[in-house]
C-alpha positions in Angstrom: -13.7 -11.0 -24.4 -11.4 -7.8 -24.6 -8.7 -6.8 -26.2 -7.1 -4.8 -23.3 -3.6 -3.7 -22.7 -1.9 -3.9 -18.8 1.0 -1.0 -18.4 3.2 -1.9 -15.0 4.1 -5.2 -13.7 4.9 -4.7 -10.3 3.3 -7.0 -7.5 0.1 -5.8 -7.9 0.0 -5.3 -11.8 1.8 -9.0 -12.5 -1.0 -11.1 -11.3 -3.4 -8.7 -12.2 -2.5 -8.6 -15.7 -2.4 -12.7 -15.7 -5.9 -12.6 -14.3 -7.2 -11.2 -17.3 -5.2 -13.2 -19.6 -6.4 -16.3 -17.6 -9.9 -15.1 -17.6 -9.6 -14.8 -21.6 -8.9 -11.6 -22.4 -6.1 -10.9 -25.0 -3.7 -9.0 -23.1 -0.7 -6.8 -24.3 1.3 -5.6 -21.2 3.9 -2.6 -20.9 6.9 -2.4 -18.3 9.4 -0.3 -18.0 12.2 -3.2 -17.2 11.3 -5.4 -20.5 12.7 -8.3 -18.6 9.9 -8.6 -16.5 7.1 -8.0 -19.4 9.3 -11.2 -21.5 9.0 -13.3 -18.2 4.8 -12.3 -17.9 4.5 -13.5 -21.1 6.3 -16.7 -21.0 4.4 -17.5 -17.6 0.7 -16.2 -19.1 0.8 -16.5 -23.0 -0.2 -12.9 -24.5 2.4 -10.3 -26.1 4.6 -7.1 -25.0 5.0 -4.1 -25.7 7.9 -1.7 -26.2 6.5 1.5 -24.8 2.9 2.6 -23.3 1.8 3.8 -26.7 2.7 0.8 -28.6 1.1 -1.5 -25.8 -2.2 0.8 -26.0 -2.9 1.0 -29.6 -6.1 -0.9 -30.8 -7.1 -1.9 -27.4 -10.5 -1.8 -25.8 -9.1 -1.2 -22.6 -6.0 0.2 -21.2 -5.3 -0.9 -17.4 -2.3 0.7 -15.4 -0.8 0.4 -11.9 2.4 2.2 -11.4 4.3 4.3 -8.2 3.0 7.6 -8.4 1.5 10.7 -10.2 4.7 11.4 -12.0 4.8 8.0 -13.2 1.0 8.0 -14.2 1.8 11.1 -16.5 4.8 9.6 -17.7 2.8 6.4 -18.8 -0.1 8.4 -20.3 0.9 11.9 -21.4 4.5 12.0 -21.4 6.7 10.6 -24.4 5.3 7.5 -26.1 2.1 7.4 -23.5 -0.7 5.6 -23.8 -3.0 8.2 -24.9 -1.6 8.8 -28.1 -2.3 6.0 -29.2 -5.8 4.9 -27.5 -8.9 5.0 -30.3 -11.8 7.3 -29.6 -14.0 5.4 -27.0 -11.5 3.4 -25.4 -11.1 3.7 -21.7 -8.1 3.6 -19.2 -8.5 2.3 -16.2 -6.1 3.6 -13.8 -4.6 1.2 -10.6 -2.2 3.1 -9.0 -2.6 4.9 -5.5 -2.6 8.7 -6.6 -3.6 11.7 -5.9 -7.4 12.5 -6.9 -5.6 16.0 -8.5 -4.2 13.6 -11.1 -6.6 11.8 -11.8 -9.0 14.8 -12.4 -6.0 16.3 -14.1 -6.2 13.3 -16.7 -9.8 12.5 -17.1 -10.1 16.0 -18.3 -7.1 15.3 -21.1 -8.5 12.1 -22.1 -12.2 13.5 -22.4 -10.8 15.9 -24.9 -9.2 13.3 -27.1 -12.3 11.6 -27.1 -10.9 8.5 -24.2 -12.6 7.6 -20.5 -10.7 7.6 -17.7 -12.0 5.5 -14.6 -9.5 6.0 -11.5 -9.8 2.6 -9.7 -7.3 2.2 -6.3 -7.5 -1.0 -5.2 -7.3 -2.5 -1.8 -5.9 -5.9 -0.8 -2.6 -6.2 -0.9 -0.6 -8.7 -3.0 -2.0 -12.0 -1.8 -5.3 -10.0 -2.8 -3.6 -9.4 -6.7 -2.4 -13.0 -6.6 -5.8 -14.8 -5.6 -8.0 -12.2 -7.8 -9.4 -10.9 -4.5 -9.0 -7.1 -4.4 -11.3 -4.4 -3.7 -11.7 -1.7 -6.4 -12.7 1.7 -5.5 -14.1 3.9 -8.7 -14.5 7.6 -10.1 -15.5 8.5 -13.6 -18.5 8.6 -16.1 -21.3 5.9 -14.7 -21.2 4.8 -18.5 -17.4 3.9 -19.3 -17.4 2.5 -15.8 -19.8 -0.1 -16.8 -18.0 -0.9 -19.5 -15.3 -1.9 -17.6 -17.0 -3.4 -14.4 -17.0 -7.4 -15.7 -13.6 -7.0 -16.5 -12.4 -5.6 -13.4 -13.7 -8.5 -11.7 -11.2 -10.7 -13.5 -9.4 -9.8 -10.3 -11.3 -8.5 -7.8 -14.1 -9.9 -5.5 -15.4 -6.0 -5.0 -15.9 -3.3 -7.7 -17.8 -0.2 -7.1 -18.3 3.4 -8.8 -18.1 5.8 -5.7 -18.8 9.6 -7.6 -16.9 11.2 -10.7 -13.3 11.6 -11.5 -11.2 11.7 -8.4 -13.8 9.5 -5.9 -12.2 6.3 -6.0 -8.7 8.1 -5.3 -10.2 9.7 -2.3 -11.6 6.6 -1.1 -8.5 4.9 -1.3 -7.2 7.6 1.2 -10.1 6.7 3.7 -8.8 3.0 3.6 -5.4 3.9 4.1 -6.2 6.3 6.7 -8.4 3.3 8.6 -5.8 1.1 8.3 -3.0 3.3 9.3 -4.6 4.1 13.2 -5.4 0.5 13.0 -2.6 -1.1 12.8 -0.6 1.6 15.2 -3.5 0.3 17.5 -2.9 -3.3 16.8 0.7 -3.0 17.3 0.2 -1.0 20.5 -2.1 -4.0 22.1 0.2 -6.6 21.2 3.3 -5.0 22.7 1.3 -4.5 25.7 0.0 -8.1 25.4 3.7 -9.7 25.4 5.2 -7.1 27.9 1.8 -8.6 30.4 3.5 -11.8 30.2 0.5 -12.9 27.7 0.8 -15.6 25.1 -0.1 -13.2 22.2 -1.2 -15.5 19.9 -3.9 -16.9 22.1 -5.1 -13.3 22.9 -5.3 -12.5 19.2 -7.3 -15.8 18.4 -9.8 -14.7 21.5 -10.1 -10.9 21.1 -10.7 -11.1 17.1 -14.2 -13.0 17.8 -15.4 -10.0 19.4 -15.4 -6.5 18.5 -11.4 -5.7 18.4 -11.2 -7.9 15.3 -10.3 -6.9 12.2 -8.5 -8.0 8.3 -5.4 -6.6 10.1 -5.5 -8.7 13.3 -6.8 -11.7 11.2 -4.0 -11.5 8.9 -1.1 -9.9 10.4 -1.7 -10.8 14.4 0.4 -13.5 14.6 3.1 -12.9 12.1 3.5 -9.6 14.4 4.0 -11.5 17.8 6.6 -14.0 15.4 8.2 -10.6 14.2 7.7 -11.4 10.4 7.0 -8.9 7.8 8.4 -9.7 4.6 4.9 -9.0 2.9 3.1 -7.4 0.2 2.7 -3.6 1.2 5.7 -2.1 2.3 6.3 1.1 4.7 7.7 3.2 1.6 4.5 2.6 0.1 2.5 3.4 3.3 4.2 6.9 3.4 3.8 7.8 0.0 -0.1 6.9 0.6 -0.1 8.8 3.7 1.6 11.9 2.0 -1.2 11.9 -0.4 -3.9 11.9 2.8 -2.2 14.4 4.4 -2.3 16.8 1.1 -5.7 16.3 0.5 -6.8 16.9 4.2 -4.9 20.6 3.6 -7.2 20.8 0.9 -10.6 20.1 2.3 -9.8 21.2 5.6 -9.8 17.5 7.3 -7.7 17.3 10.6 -5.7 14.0 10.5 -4.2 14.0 13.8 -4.0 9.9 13.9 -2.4 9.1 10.4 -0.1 12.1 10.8 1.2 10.6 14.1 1.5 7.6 12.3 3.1 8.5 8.8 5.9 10.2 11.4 6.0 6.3 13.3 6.6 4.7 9.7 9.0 7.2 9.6 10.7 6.1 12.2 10.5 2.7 11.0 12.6 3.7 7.7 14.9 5.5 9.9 15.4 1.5 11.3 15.7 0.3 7.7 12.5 -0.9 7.3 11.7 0.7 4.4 10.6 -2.8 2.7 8.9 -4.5 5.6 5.6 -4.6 5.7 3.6 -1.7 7.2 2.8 -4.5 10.5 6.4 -3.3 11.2 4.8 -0.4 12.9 5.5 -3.2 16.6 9.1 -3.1 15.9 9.4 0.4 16.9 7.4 -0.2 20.3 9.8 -3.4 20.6 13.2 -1.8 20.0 
């Protein structure tokens, strides 16, 4: 077992960091509302931390999943972050959804001070936090990555190591691109499914046996047609995700005509106030 600390408690990091503590592991976890970290550990056993540093000194590992690149540095690099006070060897394994510039930016600072950095985006959702089902895409050494692998799977039922430094960032960009025409698709057939006079649910259950089916239509089909979307992954997220595809494909020279149709349809869906539904919102905009 590990000693590993867990810095952000949203709903992803929460039940991620009680995975591990379930799972054995000695866990010290970091939030920036201490409220939260207080209520982790009554529900999981373990201890808290006052800041980043203090929650990553002596640790094996250091696991993070917080909003953005700004945050990322904050919790690493800025005042009282992590990597002040991670020993020589240790490696931080980085959650969030972020650009692959930071993460490049900080495996290069933590190679210097003698840490490993492993970007690791996961894909799943919060019912894929809560049931220890995500999917983790990797980038970093092949070495510190195995390290980590068995403990990664403390809440995931996928793990993989896709190139160096950066790679499992830009894989996370090629699932959220998927899923972003995918859902606009989804959404689409459905409208048109009700508007036909169909019952919607009984074209979902036939159509996703055959080769329109999909996680999305599994999962989201029929809380669409019931117009519910008080889930996991909301639209805010989506855009900020989509922002960081739609930088990247400037870089590399990618044309991402779909998911920049899209991130302007999510926009839309703010403009409703659905900045907190889920991103399955996307058929209130047909159905307005």
């Amino acid at each position: 077992m590990a000693k590993v600390a867990f810095i952000g408690l949203g709903v992803m990091g929460y039940p991620m960091a009680g995975h591990l503590q379930s799972k054995g592991h000695d866990v010290t976890v970091y939030n920036r509302t201490s409220a939260k970290a207080e209520d982790w550990v009554k529900k999981y056993g373990g201890s808290m931390a006052l800041t980043p540093s203090e929650a990553a000194k002596g640790q094996d590992v250091v696991f993070a999943c917080v909003g953005n690149d700004d945050d990322l540095r904050g919790v690493t690099t800025g005042a009282d972050g992590a990597f002040q006070n991670m020993g020589k060897g240790a490696v931080f394994v980085d959650h969030t959804t972020a650009s692959a510039e930071v993460a490049r930016e900080l495996s290069s600072i933590a190679s210097e001070a003698g840490i490993e950095f492993i970007d690791a985006p996961v894909s799943g959702g919060q019912a894929g936090a809560e049931n220890g089902l995500l999917t983790v895409m990797c980038g970093g050494d092949e070495a510190a990555y195995a390290r980590v692998e068995e403990i990664i799977m403390c809440f995931a039922q996928a793990s993989r190591l896709m190139g160096t430094s950066g790679a499992g960032q830009l894989t996370k960009m090629v699932n959220q691109i998927c899923i972003a025409g995918l859902v606009q698709g989804l959404s689409e057939g459905l409208a048109f499914a009700q508007k036909s006079g169909l019952d919607g649910k009984a074209v979902v259950d036939v159509i996703s046996k055959g080769a329109a089916g999909s996680w999305q239509m599994a999962n989201r089909g029929h809380t669409m047609i019931d117009d519910e979307f008080e889930f996991g992954f909301a639209v805010d997220w989506m855009r900020k995700d989509l922002g960081i595809c739609l930088e990247e494909a400037k870089n590399n020279g990618t044309s991402l005509d779909v998911a920049k149709m899209v991130d302007g349809y999510y926009a839309e869906v703010q403009e409703m106030g659905g900045g907190r539904w889920d991103t399955s919102s996307l058929i209130r905009r047909l159905n307005k």
